[in-house]
Each structure stands twice: as C-alpha cells, then as structure tokens.
PDB file of the backbone (N, CA, C, O) and the ligand in Angstrom, with CONECT records:
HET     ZN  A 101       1
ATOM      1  N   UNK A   1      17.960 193.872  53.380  1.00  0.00           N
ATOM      2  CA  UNK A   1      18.955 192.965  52.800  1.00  0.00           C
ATOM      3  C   UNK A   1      18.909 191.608  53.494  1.00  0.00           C
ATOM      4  O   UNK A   1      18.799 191.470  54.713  1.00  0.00           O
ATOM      5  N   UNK A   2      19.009 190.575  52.567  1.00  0.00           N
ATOM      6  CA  UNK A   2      19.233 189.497  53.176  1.00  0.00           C
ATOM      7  C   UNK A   2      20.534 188.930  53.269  1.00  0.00           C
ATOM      8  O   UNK A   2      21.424 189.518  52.654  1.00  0.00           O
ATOM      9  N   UNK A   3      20.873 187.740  54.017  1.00  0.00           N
ATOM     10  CA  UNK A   3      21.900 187.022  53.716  1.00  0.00           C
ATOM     11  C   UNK A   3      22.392 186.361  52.328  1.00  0.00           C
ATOM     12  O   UNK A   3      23.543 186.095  51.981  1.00  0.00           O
ATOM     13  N   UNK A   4      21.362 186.203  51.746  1.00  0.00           N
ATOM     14  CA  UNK A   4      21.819 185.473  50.150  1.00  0.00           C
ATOM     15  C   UNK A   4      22.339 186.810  49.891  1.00  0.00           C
ATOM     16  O   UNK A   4      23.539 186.762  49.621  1.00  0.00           O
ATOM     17  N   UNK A   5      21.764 188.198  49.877  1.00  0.00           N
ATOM     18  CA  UNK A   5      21.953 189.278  48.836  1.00  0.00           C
ATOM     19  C   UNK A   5      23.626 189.900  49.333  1.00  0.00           C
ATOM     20  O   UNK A   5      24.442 190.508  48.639  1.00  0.00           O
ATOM     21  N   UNK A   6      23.725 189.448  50.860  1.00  0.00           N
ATOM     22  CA  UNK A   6      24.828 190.156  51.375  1.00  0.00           C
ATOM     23  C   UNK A   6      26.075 189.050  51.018  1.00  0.00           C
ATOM     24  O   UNK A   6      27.213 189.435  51.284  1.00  0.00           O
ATOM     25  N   UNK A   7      25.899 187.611  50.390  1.00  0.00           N
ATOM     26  CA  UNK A   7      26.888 186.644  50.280  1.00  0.00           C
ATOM     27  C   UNK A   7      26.843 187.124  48.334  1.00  0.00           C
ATOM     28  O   UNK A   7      27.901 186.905  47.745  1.00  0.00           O
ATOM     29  N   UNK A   8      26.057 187.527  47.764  1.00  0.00           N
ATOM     30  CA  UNK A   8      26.365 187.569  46.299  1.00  0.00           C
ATOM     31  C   UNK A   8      27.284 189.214  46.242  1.00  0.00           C
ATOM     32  O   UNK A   8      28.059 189.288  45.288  1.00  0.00           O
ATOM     33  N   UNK A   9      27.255 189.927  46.772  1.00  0.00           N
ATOM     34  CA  UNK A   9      27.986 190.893  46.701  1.00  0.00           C
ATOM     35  C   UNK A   9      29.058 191.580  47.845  1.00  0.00           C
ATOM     36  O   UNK A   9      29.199 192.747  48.210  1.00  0.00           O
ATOM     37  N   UNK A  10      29.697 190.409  48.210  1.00  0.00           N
ATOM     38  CA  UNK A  10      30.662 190.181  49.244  1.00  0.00           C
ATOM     39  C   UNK A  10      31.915 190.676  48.701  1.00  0.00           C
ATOM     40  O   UNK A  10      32.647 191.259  49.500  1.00  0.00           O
ATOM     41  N   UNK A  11      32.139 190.608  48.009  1.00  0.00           N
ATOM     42  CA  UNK A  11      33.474 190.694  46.533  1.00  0.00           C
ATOM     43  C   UNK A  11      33.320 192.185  46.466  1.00  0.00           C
ATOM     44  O   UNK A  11      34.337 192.820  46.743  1.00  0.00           O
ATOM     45  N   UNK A  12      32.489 192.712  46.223  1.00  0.00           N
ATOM     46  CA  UNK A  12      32.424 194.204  45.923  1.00  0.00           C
ATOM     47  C   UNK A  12      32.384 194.745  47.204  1.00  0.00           C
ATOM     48  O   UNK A  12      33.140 195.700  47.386  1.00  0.00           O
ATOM     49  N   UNK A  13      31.561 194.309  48.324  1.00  0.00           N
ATOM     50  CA  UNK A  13      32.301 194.698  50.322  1.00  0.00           C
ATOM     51  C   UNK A  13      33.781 194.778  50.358  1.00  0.00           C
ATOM     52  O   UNK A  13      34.377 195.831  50.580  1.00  0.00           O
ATOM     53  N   UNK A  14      34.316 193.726  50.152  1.00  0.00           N
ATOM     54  CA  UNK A  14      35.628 193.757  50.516  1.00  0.00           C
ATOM     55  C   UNK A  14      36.807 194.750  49.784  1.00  0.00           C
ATOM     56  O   UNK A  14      37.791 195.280  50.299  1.00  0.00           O
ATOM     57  N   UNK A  15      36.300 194.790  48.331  1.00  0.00           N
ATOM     58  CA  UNK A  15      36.860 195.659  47.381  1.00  0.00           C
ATOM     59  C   UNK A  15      36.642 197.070  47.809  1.00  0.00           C
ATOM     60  O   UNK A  15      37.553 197.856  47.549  1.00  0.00           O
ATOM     61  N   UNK A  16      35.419 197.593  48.518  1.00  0.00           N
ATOM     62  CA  UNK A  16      35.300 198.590  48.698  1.00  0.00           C
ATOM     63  C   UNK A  16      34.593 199.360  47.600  1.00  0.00           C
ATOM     64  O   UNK A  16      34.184 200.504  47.797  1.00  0.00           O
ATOM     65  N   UNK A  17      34.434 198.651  46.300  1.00  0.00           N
ATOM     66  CA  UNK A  17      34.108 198.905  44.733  1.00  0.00           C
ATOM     67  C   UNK A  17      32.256 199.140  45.239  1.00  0.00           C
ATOM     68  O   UNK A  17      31.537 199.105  44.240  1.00  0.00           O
ATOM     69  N   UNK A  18      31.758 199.277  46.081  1.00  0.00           N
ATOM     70  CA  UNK A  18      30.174 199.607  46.175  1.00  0.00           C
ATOM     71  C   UNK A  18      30.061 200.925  46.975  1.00  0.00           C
ATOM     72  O   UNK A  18      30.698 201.554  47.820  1.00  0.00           O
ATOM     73  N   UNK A  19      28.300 201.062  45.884  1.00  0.00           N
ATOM     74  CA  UNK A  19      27.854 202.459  46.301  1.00  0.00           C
ATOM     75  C   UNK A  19      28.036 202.667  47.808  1.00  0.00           C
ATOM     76  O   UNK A  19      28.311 201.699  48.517  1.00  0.00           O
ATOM     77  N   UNK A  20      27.857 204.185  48.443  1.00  0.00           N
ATOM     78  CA  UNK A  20      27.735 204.201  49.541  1.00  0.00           C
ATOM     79  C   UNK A  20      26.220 204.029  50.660  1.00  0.00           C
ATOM     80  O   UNK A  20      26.101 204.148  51.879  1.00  0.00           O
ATOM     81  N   UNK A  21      25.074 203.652  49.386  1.00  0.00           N
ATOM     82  CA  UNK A  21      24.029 203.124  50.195  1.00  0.00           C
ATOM     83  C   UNK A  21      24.366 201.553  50.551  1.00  0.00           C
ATOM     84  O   UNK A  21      24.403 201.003  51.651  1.00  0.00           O
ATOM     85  N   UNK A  22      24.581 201.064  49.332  1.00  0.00           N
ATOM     86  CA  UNK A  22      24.659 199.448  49.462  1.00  0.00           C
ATOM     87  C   UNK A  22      25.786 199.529  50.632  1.00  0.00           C
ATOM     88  O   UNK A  22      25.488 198.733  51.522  1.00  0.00           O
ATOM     89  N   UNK A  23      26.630 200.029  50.832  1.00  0.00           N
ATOM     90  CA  UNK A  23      27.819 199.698  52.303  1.00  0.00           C
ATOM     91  C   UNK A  23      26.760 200.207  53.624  1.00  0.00           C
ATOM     92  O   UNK A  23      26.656 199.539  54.652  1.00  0.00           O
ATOM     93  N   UNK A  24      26.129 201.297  53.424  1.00  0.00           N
ATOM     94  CA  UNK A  24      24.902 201.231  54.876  1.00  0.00           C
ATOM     95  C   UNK A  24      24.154 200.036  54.885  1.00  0.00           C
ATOM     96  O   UNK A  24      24.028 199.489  55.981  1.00  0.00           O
ATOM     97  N   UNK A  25      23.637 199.520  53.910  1.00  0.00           N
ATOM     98  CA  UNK A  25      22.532 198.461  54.312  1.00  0.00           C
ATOM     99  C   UNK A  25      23.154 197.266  54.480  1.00  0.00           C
ATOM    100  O   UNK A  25      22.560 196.215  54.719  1.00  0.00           O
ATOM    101  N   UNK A  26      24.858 197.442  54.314  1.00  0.00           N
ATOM    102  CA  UNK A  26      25.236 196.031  54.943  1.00  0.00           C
ATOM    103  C   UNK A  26      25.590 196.231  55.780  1.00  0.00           C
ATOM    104  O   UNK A  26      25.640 195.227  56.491  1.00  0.00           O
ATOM    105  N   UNK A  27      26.134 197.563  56.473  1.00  0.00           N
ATOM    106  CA  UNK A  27      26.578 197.862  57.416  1.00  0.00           C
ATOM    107  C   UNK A  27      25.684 197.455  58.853  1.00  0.00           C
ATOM    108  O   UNK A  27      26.086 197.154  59.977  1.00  0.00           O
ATOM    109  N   UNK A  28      23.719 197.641  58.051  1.00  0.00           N
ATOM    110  CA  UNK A  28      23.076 197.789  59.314  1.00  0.00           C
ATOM    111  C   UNK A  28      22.488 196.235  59.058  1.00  0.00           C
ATOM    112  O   UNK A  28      21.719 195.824  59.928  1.00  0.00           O
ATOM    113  N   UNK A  29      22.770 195.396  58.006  1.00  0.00           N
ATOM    114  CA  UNK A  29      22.865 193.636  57.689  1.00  0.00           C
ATOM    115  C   UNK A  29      23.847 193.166  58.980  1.00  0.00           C
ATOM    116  O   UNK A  29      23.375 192.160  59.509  1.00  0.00           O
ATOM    117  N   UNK A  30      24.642 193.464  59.392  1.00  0.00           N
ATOM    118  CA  UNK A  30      25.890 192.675  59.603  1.00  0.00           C
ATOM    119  C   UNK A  30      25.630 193.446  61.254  1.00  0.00           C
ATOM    120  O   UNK A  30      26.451 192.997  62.054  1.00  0.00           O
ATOM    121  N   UNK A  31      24.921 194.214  61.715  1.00  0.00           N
ATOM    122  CA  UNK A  31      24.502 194.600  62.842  1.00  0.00           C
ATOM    123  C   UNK A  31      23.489 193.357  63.282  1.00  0.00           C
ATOM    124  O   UNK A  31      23.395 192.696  64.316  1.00  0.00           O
ATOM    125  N   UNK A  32      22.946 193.350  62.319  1.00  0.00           N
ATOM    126  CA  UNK A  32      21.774 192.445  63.471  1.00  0.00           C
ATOM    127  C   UNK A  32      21.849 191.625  63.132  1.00  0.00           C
ATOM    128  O   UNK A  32      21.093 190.870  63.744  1.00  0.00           O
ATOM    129  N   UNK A  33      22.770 190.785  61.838  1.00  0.00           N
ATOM    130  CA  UNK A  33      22.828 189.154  61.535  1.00  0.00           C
ATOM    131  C   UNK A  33      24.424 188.776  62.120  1.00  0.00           C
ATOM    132  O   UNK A  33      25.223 189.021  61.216  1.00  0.00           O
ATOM    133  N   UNK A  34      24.960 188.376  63.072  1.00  0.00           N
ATOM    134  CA  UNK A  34      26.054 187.720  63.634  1.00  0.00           C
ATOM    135  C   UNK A  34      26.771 186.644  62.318  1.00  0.00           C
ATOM    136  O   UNK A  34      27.834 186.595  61.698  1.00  0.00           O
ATOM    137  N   UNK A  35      25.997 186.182  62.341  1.00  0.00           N
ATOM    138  CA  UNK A  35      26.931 185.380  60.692  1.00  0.00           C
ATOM    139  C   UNK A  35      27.133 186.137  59.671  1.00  0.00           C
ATOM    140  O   UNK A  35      28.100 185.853  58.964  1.00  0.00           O
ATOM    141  N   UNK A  36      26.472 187.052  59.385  1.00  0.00           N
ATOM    142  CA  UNK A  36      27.542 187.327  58.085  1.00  0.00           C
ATOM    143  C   UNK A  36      28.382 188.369  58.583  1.00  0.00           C
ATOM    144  O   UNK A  36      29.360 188.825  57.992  1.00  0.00           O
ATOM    145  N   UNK A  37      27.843 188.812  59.980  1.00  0.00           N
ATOM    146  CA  UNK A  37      29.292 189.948  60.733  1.00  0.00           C
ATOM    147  C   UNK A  37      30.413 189.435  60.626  1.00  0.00           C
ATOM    148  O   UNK A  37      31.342 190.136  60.223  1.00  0.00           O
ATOM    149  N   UNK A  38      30.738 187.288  61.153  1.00  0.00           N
ATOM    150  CA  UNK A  38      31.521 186.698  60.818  1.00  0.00           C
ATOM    151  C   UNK A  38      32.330 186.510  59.666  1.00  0.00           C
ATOM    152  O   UNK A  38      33.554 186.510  59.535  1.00  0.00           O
ATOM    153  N   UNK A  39      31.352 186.340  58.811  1.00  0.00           N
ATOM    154  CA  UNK A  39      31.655 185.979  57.410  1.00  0.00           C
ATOM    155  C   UNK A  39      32.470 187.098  56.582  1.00  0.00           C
ATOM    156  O   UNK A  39      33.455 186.958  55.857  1.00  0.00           O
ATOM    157  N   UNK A  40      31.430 188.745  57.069  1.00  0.00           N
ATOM    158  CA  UNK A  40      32.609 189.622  56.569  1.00  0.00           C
ATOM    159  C   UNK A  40      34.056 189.850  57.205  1.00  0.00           C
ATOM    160  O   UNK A  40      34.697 190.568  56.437  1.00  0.00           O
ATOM    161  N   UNK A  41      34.671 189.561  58.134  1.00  0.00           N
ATOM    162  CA  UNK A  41      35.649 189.667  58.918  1.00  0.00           C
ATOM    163  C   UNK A  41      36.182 188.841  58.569  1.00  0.00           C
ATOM    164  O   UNK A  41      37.216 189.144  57.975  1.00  0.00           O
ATOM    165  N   UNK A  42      35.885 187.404  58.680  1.00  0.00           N
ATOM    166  CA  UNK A  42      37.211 186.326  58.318  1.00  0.00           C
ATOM    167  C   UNK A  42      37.321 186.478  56.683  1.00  0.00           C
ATOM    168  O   UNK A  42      38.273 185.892  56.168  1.00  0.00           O
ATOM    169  N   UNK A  43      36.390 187.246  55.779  1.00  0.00           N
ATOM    170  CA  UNK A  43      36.655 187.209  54.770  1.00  0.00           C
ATOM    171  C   UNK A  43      37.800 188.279  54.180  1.00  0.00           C
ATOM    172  O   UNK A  43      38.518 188.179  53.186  1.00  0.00           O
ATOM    173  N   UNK A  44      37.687 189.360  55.198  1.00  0.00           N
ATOM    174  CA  UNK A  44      38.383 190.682  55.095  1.00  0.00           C
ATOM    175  C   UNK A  44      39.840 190.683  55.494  1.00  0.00           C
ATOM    176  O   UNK A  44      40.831 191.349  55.194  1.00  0.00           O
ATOM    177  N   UNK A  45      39.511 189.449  56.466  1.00  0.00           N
ATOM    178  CA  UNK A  45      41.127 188.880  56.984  1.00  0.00           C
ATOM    179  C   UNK A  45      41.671 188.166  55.945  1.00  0.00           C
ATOM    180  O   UNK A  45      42.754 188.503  55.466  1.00  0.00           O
ATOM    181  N   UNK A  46      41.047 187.212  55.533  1.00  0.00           N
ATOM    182  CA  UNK A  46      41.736 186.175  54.284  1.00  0.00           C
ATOM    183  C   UNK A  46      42.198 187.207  53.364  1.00  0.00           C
ATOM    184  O   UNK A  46      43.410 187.323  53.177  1.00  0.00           O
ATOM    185  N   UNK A  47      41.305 188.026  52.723  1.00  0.00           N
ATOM    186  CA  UNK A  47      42.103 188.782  51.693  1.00  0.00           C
ATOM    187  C   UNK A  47      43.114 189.506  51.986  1.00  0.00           C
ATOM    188  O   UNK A  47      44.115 189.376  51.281  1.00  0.00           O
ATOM    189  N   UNK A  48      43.129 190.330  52.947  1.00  0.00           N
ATOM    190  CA  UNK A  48      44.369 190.767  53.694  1.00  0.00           C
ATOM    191  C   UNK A  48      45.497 190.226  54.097  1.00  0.00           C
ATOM    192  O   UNK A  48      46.491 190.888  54.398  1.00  0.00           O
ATOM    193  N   UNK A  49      45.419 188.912  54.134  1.00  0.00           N
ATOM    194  CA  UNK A  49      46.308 187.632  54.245  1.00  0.00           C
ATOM    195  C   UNK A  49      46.865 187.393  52.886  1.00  0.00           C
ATOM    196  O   UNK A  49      48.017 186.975  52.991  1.00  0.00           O
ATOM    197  N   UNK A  50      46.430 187.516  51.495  1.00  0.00           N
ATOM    198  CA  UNK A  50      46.710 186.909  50.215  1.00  0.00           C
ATOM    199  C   UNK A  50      47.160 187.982  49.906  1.00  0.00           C
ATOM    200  O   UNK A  50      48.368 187.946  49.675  1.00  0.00           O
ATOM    201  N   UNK A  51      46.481 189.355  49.758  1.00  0.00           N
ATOM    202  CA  UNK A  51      47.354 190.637  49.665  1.00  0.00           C
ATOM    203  C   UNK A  51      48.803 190.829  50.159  1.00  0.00           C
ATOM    204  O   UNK A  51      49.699 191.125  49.369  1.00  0.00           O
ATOM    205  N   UNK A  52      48.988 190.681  51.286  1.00  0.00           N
ATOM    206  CA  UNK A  52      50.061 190.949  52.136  1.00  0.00           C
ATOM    207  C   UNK A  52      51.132 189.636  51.404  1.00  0.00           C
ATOM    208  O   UNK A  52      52.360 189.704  51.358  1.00  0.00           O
ATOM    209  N   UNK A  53      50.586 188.897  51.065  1.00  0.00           N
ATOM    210  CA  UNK A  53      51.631 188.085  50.243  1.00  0.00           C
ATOM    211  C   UNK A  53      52.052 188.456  48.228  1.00  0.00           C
ATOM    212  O   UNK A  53      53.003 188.411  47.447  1.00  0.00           O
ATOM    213  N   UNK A  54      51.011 188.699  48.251  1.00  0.00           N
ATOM    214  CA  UNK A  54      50.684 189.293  46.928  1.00  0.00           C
ATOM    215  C   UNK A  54      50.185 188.318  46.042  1.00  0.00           C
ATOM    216  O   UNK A  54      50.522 188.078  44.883  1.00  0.00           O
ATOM    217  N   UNK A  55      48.853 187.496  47.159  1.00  0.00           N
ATOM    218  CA  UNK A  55      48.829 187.206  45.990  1.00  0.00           C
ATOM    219  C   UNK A  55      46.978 186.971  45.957  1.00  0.00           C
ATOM    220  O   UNK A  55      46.063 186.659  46.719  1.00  0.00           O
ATOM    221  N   UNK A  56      47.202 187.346  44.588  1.00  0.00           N
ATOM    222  CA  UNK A  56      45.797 188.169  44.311  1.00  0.00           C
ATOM    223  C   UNK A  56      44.417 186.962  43.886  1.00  0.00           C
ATOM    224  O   UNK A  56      43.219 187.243  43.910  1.00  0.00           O
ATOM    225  N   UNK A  57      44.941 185.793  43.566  1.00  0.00           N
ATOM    226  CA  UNK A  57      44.130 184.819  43.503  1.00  0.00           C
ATOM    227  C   UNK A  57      43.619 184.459  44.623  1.00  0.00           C
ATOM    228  O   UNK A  57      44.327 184.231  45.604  1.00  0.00           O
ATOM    229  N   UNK A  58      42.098 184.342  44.635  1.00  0.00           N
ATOM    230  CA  UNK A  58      41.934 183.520  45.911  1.00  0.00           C
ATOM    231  C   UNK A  58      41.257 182.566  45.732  1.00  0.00           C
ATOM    232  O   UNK A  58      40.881 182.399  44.572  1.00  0.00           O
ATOM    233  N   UNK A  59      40.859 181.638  46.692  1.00  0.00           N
ATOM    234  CA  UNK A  59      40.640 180.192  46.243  1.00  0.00           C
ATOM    235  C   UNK A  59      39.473 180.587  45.847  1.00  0.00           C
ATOM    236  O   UNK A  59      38.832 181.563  46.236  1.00  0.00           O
ATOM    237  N   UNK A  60      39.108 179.521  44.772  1.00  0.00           N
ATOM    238  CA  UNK A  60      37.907 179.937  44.075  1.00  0.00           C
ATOM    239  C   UNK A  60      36.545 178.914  44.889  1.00  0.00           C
ATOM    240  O   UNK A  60      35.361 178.986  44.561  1.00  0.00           O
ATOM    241  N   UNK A  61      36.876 178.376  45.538  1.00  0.00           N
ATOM    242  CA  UNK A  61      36.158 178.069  46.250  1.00  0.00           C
ATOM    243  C   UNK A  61      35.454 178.504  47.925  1.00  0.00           C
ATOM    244  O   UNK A  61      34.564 178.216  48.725  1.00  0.00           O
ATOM    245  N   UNK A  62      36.491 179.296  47.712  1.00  0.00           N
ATOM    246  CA  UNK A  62      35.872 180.717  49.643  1.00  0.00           C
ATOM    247  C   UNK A  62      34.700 180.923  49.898  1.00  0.00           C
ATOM    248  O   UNK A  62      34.044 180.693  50.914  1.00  0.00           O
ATOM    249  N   UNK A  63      34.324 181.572  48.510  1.00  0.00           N
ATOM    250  CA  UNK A  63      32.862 182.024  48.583  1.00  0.00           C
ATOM    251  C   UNK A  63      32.048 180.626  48.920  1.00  0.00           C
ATOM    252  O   UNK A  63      31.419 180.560  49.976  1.00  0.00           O
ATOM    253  N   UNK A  64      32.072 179.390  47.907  1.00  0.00           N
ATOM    254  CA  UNK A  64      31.227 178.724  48.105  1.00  0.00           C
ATOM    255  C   UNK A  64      31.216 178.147  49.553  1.00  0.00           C
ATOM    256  O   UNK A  64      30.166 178.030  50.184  1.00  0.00           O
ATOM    257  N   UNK A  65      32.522 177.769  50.084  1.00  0.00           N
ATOM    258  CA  UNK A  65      32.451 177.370  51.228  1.00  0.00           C
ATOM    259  C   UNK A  65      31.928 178.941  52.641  1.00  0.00           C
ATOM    260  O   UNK A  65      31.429 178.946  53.766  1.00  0.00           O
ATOM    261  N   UNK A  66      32.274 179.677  51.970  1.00  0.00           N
ATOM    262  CA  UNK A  66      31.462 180.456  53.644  1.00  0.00           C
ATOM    263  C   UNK A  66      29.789 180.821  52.969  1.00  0.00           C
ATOM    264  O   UNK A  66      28.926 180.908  53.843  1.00  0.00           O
ATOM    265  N   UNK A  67      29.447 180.970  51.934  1.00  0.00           N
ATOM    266  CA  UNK A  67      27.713 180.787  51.682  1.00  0.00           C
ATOM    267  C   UNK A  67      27.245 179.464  52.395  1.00  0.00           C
ATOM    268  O   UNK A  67      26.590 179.483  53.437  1.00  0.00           O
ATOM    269  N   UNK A  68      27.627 178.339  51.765  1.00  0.00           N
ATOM    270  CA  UNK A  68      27.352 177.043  52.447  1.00  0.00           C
ATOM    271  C   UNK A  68      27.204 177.141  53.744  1.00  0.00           C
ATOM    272  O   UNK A  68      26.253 176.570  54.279  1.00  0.00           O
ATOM    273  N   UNK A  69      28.227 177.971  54.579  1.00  0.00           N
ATOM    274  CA  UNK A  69      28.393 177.648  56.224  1.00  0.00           C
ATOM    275  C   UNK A  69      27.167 178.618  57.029  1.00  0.00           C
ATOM    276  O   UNK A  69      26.309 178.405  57.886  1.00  0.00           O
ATOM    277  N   UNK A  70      27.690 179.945  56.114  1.00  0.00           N
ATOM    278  CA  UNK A  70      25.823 180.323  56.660  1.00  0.00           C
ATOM    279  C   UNK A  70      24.653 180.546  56.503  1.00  0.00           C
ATOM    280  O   UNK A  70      23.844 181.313  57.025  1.00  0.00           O
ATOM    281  N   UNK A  71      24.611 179.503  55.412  1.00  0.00           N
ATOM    282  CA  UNK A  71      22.930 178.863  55.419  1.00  0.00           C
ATOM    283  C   UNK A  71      23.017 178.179  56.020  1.00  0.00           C
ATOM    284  O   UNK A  71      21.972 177.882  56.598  1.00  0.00           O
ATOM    285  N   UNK A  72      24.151 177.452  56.353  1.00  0.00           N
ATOM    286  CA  UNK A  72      23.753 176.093  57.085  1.00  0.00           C
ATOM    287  C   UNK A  72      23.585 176.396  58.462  1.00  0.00           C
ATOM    288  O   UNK A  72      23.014 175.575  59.178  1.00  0.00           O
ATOM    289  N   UNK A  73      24.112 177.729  59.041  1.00  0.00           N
ATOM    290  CA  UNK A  73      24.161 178.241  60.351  1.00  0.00           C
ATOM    291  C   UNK A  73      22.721 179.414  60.778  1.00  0.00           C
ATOM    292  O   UNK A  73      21.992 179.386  61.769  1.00  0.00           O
ATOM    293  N   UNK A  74      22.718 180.194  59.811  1.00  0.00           N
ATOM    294  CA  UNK A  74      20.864 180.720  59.600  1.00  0.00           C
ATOM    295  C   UNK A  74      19.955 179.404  59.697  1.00  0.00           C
ATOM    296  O   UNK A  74      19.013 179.452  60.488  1.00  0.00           O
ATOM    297  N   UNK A  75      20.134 178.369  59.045  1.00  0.00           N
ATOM    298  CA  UNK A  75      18.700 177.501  58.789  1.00  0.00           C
ATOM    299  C   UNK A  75      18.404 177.114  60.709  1.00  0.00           C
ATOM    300  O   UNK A  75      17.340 176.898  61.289  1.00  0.00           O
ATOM    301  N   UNK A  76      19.836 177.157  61.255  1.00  0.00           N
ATOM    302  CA  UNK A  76      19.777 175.785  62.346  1.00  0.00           C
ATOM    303  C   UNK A  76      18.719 177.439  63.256  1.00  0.00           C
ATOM    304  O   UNK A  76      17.563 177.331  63.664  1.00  0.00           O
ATOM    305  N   UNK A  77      19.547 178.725  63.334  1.00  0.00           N
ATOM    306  CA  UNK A  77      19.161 179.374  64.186  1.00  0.00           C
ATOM    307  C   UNK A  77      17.724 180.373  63.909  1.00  0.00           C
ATOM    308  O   UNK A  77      17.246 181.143  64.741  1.00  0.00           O
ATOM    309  N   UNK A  78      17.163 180.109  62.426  1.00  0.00           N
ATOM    310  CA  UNK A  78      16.066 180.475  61.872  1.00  0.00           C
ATOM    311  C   UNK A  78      17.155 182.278  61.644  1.00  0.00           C
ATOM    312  O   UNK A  78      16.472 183.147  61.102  1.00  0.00           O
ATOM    313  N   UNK A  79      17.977 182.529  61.851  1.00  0.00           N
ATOM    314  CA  UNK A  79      18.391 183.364  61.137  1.00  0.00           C
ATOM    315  C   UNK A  79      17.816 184.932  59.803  1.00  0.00           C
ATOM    316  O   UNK A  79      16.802 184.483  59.268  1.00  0.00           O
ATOM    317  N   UNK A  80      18.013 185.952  59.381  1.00  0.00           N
ATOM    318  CA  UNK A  80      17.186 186.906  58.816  1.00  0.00           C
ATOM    319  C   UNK A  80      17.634 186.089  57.152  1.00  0.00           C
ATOM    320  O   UNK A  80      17.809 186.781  56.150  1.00  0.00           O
ATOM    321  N   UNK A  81      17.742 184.812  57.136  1.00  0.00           N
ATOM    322  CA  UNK A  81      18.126 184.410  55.668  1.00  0.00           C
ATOM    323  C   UNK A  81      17.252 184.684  54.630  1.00  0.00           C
ATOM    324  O   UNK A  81      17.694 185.007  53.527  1.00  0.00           O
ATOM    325  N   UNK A  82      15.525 184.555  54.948  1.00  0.00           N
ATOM    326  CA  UNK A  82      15.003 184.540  53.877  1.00  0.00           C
ATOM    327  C   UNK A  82      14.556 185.916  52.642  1.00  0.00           C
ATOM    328  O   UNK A  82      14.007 185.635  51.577  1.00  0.00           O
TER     329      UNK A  82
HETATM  330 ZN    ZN A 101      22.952 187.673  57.351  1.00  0.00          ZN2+
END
C-alpha cells in the first residue's frame, strides 16, 4: 500500500466500513510510514470531535488539506509515497 492508496480510502478507515484485509495492510502502512500514522489519528480525532457534537458534516475540505500535507511531507523525506 501506498500513501496515495491509504489517503483515497481514509473515509472507509475511520468508518470502520473496510474489509478486514484492507485494515491489516493499513495497519502494517501506518507502521512503517509516520505520516499517515499522523494523518490517521488527527483524522480519527477530528471525527470524534464532530461526532461528539453531532455533527456529522465534515469540512469538505480535510481530506484535501491532510493529502496535500503528506505529499508535501513524503516528497521532502523521500517517504514510501510512490
Ligand atoms: Zn504513508
């Protein structure tokens, strides 16, 4: 798995809505890539944050802004992005 593949199906991580292979291979993604370990956590927090309020919209811009942050953070550290 890469980082693009682990940022397009981030939505279905957090939902919990994925098979139980696809949750191992991000499980062992997010072991050896530090950014998207990040990326799933503050993402798991935010929703847990909008939940706990109830509210179920989230900015529709999240995703784009944490994809953006780690490519931009893979490119600098040569990262498992490609
Ligand atoms: Zn990654």
């Amino acid at each position: 798995m890469t980082c693009t593949e682990f940022l397009a199906i981030l939505d279905e991580v957090i939902d919990q809505s994925i098979a139980a292979e696809t949750r191992a291979e991000i499980e062992l993604h997010i072991k050896k890539c530090g950014h998207c370990e990040v990326v799933f956590n503050t993402t798991r927090k935010t929703i847990e944050i909008y939940r706990a309020h109830e509210l179920y919209e989230l900015p529709t811009d999240l995703r784009d802004r944490l994809h953006n942050a780690i490519m931009e953070k893979c490119k600098k550290s040569k990262g498992p992005c490609s």
